[in-house]
C-alpha positions in Angstrom: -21.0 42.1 -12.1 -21.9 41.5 -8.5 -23.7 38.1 -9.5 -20.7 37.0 -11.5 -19.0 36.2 -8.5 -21.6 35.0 -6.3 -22.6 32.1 -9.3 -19.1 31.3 -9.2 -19.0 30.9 -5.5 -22.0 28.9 -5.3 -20.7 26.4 -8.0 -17.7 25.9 -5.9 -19.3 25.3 -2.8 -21.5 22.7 -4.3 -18.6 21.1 -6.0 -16.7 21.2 -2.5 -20.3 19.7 -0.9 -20.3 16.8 -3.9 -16.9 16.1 -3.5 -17.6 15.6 0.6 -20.5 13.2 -0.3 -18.3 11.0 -2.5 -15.8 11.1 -0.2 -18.1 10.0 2.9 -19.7 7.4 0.4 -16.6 6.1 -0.1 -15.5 5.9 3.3 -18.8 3.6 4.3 -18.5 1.4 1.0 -14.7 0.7 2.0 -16.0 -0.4 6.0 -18.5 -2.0 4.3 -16.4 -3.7 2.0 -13.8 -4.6 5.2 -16.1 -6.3 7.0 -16.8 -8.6 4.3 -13.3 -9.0 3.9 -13.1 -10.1 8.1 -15.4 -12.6 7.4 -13.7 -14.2 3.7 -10.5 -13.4 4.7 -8.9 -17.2 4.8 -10.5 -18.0 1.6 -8.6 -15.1 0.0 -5.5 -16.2 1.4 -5.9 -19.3 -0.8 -7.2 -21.8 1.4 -9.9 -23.3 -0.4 -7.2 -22.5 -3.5 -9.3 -19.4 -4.4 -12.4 -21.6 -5.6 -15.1 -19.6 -6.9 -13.2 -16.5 -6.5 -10.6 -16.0 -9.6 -13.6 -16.4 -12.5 -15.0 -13.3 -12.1 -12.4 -12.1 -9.6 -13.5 -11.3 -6.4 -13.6 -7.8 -5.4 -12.0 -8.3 -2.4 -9.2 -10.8 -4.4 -8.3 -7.8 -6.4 -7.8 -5.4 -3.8 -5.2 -7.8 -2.1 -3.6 -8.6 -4.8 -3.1 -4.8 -5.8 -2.2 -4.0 -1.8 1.0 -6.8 -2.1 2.4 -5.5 -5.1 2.3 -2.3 -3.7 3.8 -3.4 -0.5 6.7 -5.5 -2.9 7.4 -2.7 -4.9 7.4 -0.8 -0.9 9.9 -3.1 -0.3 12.3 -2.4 -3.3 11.7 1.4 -3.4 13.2 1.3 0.8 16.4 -0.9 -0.1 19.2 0.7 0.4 21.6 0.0 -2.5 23.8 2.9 -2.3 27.3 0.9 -2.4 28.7 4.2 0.3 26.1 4.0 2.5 26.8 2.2 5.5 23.7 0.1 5.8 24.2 -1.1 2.2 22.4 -4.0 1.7 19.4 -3.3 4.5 15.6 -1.4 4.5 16.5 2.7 4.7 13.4 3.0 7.1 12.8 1.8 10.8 9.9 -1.0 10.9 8.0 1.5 12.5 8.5 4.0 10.0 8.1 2.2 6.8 4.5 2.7 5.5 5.2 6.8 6.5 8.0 7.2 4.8 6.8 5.4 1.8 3.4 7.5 2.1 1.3 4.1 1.8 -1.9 3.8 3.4 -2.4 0.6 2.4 -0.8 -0.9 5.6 -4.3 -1.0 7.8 -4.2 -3.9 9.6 -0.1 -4.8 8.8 2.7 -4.1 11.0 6.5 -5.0 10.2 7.7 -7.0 12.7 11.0 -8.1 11.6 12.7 -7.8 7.9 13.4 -10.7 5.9 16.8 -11.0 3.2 17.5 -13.5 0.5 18.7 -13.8 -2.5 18.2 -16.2 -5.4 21.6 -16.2 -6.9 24.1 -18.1 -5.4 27.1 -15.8 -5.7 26.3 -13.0 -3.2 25.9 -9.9 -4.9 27.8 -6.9 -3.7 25.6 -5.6 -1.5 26.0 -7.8 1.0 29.6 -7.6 1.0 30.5 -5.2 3.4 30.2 -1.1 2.7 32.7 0.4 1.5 32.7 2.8 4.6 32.5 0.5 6.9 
């Protein structure tokens, strides 16, 4: 019965080992991966209008284009639009606070700097009306 235990414990040490490797593996491919992305990063921004990069799509295309609609949807999930609040209308998060609060780790390399509003509809939504307890 002894052995039982001790099999058991050895499984889950070497699935705790794997699990390390992968992760470390992981870890070089993506600084790997960033440097390329230091060195292409213009021509993913679009300015060779993504030439030779959209058919297949880059790697490194993907990722960015995965990273901003995370950050958009960042960006919606932090707005406040509880009419009552008195920053109706506004981010619920500090700049500085943002990426932490949203729990995205996606930001490497970003920092907010100043937040932008707009609107596309010409009749102001309520929002930006001022709160009702203000």
């Amino acid at each position: 019965q002894q052995k039982l235990p001790q099999k058991q414990n050895l499984v889950s040490e070497n699935k705790q080992e794997e699990a390390l490797v992968k992760e470390e593996e992981a870890r070089l491919e993506e600084e790997e991966e960033e440097v390329g992305l230091r060195e292409i990063w213009r021509e993913i921004q679009g300015c060779n209008n993504w030439e030779g990069l959209l058919d297949p799509m880059n790697n490194h295309l993907r990722r960015e284009i995965i990273r901003y609609g995370e950050f958009a949807q960042a960006c919606y999930d932090s707005f406040d639009f509880d009419p009552h609040s008195k920053y109706c209308g506004s981010c619920k998060y500090h700049p500085s606070d943002f990426f932490s609060n949203l729990d995205l780790n996606l930001h490497k390399g970003y920092t907010i700097t100043r937040y932008l509003y707009a609107t596309s509809n010409i009749n102001l939504p309520n929002f930006f009306q001022k709160s009702k307890l203000s």
